[in-house]
N, C-alpha and C positions, 0 to 999 in steps of 0.2 A: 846628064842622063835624060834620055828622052822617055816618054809616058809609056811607050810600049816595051820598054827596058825594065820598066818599076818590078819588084817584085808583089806577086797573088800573095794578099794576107793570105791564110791558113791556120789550121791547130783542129786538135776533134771536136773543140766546142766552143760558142761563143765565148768573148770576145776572140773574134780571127787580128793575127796579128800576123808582119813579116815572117817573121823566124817561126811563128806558131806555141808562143813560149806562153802568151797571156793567154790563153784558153781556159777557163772556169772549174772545168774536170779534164782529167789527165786518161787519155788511152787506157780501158782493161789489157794489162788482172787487176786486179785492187784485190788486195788483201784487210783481211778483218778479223778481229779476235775482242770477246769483250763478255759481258756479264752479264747475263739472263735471268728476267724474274716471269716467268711463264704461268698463265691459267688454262685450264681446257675448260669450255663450256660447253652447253650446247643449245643452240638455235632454232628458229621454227623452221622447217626444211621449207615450205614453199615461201618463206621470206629468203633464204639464202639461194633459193634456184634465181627469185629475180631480181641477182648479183650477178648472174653466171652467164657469157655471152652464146651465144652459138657457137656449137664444138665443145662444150663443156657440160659436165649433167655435174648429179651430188654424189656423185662415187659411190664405195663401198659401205659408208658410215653418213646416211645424207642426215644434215643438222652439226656431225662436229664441227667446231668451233675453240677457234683460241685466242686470247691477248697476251701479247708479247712484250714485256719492255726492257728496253736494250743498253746500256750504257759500250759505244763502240772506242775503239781504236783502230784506223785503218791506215793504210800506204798503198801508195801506187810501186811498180817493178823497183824501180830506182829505190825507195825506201825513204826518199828525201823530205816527205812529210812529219817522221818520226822527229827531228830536229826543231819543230814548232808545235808546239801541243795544242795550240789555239787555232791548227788546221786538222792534226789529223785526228779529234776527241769529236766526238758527238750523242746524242742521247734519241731515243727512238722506240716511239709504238706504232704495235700494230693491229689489227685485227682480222684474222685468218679465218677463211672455211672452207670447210673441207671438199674436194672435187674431185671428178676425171676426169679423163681423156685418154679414147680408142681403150678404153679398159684401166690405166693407169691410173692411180692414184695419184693426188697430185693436192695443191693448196690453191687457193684466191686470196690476195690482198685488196679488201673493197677500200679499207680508210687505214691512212698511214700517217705521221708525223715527226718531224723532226727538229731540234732546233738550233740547225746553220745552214747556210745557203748550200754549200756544193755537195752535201746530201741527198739535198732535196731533188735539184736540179741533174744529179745524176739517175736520181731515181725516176724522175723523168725519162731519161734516154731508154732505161730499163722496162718503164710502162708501169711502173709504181705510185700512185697516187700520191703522193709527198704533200705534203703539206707542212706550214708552221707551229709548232706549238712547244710548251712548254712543258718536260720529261723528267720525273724526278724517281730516282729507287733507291733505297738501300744498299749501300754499300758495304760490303765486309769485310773487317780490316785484320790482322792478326792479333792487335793487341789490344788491351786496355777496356773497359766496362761500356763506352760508346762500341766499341770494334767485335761488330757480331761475328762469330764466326757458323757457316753452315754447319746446320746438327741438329738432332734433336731437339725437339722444342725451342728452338732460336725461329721470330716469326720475321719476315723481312716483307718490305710495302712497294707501291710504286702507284704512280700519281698520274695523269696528264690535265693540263689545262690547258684550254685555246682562247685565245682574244682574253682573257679574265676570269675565263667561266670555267668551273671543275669540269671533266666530260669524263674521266673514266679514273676509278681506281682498284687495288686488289691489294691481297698481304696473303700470305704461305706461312701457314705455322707449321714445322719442317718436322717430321716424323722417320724418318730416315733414307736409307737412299731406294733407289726406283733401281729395277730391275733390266729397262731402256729408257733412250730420250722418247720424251713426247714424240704423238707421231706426228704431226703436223708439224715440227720442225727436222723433219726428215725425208720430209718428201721434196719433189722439187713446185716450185712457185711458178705460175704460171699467170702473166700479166699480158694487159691488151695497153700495147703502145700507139696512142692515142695523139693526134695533132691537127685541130682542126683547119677549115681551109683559110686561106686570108683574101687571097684575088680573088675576082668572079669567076673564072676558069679552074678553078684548085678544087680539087676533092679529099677530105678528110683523109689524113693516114689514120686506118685502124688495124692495128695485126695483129694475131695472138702470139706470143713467143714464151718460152720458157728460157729460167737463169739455169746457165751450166756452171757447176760449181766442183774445185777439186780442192785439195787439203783439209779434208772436213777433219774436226778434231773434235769431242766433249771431254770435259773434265768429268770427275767420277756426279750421277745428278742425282742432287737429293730433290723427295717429294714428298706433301702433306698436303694437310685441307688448307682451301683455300675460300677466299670471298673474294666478286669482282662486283662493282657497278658500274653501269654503264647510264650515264644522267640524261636525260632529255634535255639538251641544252643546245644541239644541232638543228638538225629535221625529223620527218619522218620515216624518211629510208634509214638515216644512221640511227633510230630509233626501234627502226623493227631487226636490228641485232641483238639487242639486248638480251638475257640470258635467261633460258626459259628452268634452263637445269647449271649448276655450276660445280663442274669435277674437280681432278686433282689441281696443286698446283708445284710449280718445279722450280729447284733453282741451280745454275748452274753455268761453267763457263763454256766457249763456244769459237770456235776459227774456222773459217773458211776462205778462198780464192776464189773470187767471182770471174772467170776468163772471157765470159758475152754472152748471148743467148742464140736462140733455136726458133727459128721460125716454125710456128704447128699451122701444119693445114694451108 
């Protein structure tokens, strides 16, 4: 076989390979379904404006604010993930505030974490800030005196730590159920996918794009008071988020089909 015979690696993401098969993330939809321990807060609005890029302002509610944490379950079309649990489980915060766009309500993810690689890495492709860290929440089980189950007065927690250090926690002592989901997990997310240059000739990719999402599903969502802290253990950007007022908090399950996103602008 001669070199000009050879076949182009390929695949949608690194590692390109022949066939295209070792690639790190797998072609959208990915599917996702998983368990939600939710805070709404609220923030200094002109620290969350300068989060927000050009093409964006503070929406209808400028200052809301939310943390998110996630215990997921995801699969690509094929579903072939579901056969290995040690690919397709992961755990995941976030920290949301609230925006527009052309009138639209919408969300920002300024800091996010996760802790497994092809997460992370796709949430890269998506314009998601991903990062590494460690994601812990309550679980609730059907049975037994450890095995919380939502309801009244059942309080459930959730944790992150990065490099060592506490950075954020919260607990929901649950009062019954909520009348809708939060609205911050209802709007669509709206990320700047970001790549800086590497040759001297290259110009940064920066584009705004929104996730288009379809099979959205909630389980019925309970809501109570909540507590969240956010520690001074970063900088001072991820520092002037912290919560100047801290509202409900929710908990609840959640599916959705991410299919790609939407160039804005």
């Amino acid at each position: 076989m001669t070199a000009t015979s050879l076949p182009t690696p390929t695949g949608y993401s690194l590692p390109l390979s022949p066939s295209g098969t070792s690639s790190m993330v797998t072609p959208p939809p990915w599917h996702f379904a998983g368990d939600v321990i939710m805070v709404d807060y609220r923030v200094d609005p002109d620290a969350a404006a300068r989060f927000l890029p050009p093409g964006l302002d503070l929406g209808p509610d400028p200052g809301a604010a939310a943390a998110v944490f996630a215990e997921w379950q995801w699969c690509s079309q094929s579903g072939a993930e579901l056969e290995d649990p040690a690919t397709c489980q992961f755990t995941e915060f976030l920290l949301l505030i609230g925006c527009g766009y052309q009138d639209r309500p919408m969300a920002r993810c300024p800091y996010a974490w996760v802790d497994a690689p092809v997460p992370m890495v796709r949430g890269w492709i998506q314009g998601m800030p991903k990062q590494f860290g460690q994601i812990h929440q309550t679980r609730p089980k059907p049975v037994g005196v450890a095995g919380q189950r939502p309801g009244p007065g059942e309080r459930l927690h959730g944790s992150l730590s990065v490099s060592g250090r506490r950075v954020a926690e919260a607990s929901v002592k649950i009062t019954g159920l909520a009348d809708e989901p939060p609205v911050l997990h209802t709007v669509p997310l709206v990320h700047t996918r970001y790549f800086p240059a590497w040759t001297p000739e290259d110009e940064p990719v920066s584009q705004l794009v929104s996730s288009e999402v379809t099979g959205v599903e909630f389980t019925p969502v309970w809501q109570g008071e909540a507590d969240l802290r956010l520690f001074d253990v970063l900088d001072g950007d991820f520092a002037a988020l912290a919560p100047v007022e801290v509202g409900a908090g929710y908990v609840f399950s959640y599916a959705e089909t991410l299919v790609g996103g939407r160039l804005l602008g």
